[in-house]
N, C-alpha and C positions, 0 to 999 in steps of 0.2 A: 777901557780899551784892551786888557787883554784878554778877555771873554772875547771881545772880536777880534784880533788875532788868532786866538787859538781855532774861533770859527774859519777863519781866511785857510788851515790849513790844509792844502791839497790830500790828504791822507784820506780826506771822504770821498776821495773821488775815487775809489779802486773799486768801482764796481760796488766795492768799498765803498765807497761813501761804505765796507768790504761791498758798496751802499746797498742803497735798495735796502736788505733785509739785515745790512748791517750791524743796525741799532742790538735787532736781535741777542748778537753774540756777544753781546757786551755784559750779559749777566753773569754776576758771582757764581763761579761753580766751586762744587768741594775742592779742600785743599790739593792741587797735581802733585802727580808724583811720579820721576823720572822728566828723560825730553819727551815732545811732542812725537807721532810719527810723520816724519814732513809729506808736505804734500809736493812733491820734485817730481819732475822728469828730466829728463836727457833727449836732447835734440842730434845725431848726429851727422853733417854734411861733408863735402869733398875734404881729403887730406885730413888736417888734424882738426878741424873746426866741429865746433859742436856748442848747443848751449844746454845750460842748467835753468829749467823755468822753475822759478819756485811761489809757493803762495801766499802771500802775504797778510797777517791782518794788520791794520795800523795802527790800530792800540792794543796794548796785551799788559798782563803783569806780572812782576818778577819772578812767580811760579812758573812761567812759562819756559822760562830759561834754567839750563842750558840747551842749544840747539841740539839735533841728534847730529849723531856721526856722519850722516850720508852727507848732511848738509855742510860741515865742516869741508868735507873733503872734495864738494862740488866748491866752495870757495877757494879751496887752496890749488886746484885745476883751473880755475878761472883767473887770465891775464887782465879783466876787465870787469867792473858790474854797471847797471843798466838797471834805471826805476822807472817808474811812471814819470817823476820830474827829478832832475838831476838836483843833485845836495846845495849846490849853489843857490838854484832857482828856489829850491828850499826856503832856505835863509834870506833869499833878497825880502828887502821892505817894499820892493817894489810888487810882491805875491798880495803881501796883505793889502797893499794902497788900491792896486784894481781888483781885487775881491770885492771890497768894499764899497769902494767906485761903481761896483757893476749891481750892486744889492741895493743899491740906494732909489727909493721912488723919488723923480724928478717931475712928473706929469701935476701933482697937489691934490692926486688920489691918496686911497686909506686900505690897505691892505684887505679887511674883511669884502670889500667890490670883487676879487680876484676866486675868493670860496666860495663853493656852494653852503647853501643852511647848514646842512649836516655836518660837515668840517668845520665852517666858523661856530657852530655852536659845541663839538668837540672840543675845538683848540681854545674858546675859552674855560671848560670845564677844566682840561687841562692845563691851562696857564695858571687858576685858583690852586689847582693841589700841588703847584711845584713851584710855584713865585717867578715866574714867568713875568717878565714886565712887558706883558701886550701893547701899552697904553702906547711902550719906545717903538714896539717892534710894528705898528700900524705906518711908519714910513718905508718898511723895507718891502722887500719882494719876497713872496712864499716860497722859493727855492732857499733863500736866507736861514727865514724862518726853521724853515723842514731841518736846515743843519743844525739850528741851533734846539731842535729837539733831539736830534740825534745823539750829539756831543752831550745834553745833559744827561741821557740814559749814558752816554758810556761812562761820564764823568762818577755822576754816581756809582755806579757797580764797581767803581775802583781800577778801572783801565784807563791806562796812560800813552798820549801820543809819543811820548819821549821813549816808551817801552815799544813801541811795536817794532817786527821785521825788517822794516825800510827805513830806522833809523838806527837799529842793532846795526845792518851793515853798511850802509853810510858811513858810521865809528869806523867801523874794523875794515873797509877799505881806507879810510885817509891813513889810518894806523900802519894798512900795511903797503902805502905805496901805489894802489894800483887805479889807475883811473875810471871813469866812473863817468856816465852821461844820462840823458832823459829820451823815455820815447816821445814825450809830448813838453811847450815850453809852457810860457806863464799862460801866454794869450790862447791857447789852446784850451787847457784845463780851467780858465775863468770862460768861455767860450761854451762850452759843457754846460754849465750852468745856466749865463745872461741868455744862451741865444734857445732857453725853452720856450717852447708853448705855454699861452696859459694852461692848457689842459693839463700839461706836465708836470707846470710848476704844482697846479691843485692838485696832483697826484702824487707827489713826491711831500705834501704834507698829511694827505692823507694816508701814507705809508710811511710816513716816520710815527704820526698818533698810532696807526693800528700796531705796528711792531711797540713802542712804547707798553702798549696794553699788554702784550704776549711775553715782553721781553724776558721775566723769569725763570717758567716755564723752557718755552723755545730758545731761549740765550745756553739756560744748562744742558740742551742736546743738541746745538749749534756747535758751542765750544769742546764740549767732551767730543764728538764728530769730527771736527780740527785737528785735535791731542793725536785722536787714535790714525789720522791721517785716512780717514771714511770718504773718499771723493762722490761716492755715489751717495748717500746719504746728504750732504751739502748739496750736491747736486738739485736731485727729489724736495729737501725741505726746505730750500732759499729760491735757488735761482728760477728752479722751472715755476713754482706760486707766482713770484714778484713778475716772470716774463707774462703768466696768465692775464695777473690781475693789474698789471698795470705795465702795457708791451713798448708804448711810448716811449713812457719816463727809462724802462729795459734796455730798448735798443739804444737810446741816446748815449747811457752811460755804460754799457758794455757792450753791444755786437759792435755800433758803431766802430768804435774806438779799437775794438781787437782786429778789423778788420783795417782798418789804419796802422796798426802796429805791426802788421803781418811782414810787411814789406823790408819793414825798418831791421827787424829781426833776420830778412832772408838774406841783407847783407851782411850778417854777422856771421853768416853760414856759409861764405866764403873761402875755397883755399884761401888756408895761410892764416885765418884768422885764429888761430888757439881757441879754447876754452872760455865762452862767457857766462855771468851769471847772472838772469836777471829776476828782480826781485817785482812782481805785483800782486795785487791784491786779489786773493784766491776766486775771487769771481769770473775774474779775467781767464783764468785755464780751463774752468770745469764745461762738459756737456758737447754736444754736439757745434754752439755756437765759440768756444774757446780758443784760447790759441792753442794748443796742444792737438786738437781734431785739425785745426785750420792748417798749421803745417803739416800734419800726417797727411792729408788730403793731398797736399803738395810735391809728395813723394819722399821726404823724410822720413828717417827712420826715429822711433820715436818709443821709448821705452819709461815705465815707471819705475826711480830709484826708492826703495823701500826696504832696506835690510828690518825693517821690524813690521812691516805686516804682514806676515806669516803671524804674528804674535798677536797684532790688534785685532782681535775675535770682533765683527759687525755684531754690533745692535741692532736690531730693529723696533 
């Protein structure tokens, strides 16, 4: 049961799942050194209101911390923070029970009906080289499944949900007092998932095997890309591929839902409202379909905080 728990966790679902190409970033890179450069901006609206968007991954590891400076001081600016699901919804058993509820086949089908040849016969090669218990996972649903390839690439490579962004400061707001809510609740973000298409569910396994295969490679200039705070780079090697090659499963899990989030956000941009900070998963900002384009579109003013990229030199 805590293998599925730890699947139930919302944390994949940041576009995330960072998804999509998530799995990707989950590779061991050399040892960091120094913070990351955050990937933040600044929203600012009438009077004193303004947000701090910041990019989230959901699993990281203790190299990754401490935060940088900017992001420090966009917290300690911020009366309020703001995630994909709020801390509470976090923690309820009630997250896990309909996850699980919602991945369970009821029909007295078998999973392998839902793939095509080339996927079910991937996903078994791949079940053989990593102990995969296929034999359990033939009652669930392939969006199930797809997480629970995901989470073993991250699991292995040594990233931890308890380490990522959105539970760093989930801590360090109860610590410091200051409230804290969700864009989306339980039934929303289980809602993501049960109400795919088959196509998408097949798609969303078949892009958790293909990143699985890549994840080395493309994990170590996924992640070093993150560090140096690269948005166009993340940009180019994650999001624009995954919208290409698979635009369904795409929009579902991020234009959809940023464009849902837009709203929610413009009342935070409110006279009167202070300083907010919210925390999602970096998918959710980058590109032309982001929320960072999305509000500037809207006539906000909208700036990148980065006292250290001047320093982070782009790879290419």
């Amino acid at each position: 049961m805590s293998m599925l728990k730890r699947l139930a966790a919302p944390l994949l679902l940041a576009g995330g799942l960072l998804l999509g190409s998530a799995a990707a970033v989950a590779a061991a890179p050399a040892a960091a050194s120094g913070s990351p450069v955050p990937l933040l901006w600044k929203v600012t609206g009438p009077g004193d209101s303004r947000l701090y968007l910041l990019g989230s991954f959901h699993m990281l590891r203790a190299d990754d911390y401490p935060v940088a400076a900017d992001v420090d001081q966009a917290f300690a600016a911020s009366k309020r923070v703001v995630f994909e699901l709020s801390p509470q919804d976090m923690q309820s058993p009630e997250l896990t029970r309909k996850m699980l509820q919602a991945a369970m086949r009821t029909d007295g089908s078998e999973l392998k009906r839902d793939l095509d040849a080339p996927t079910w016969t991937k996903l078994q090669a791949y079940a053989r080289a990593n102990n995969l218990p296929l034999a359990q996972l033939q009652g669930m649903k392939p969006w199930f499944v797809g997480l629970t390839i995901t989470l073993g690439q991250f699991t292995k490579m040594g990233l931890d949900p308890e380490l990522g962004l959105d539970r760093h400061f989930m801590t360090r707001a109860a610590d410091a007092g200051k409230p804290t809510s969700g864009l989306e609740d339980i039934d929303t973000q289980v809602a993501v998932l049960s109400g795919m298409s088959a196509q998408e569910q097949q798609q969303m396994v078949a892009e958790a095997l293909d990143q699985a295969d890549q994840a080395d490679a493309m994990g170590r200039k996924l992640h070093d890309a993150w560090r140096r705070g690269d948005d166009k780079l993340l940009w180019t090697s994650m999001a624009v591929e995954m919208r290409g090659q698979y635009p369904q499963l795409y929009k579902r899990i991020n234009s959809d839902r940023n464009d849902a989030w837009v709203p929610k956000l413009q009342q935070q941009l409110k006279a009167g409202q202070g300083g907010t900070l919210v925390v999602v998963g970096t998918l959710h900002l980058l590109g032309e379909d982001g929320v960072v384009e999305k509000l500037r579109a809207k006539g906000y003013e909208v700036e990148r905080v980065c006292t250290g990229c001047a320093k982070a030199k782009p790879r290419r």
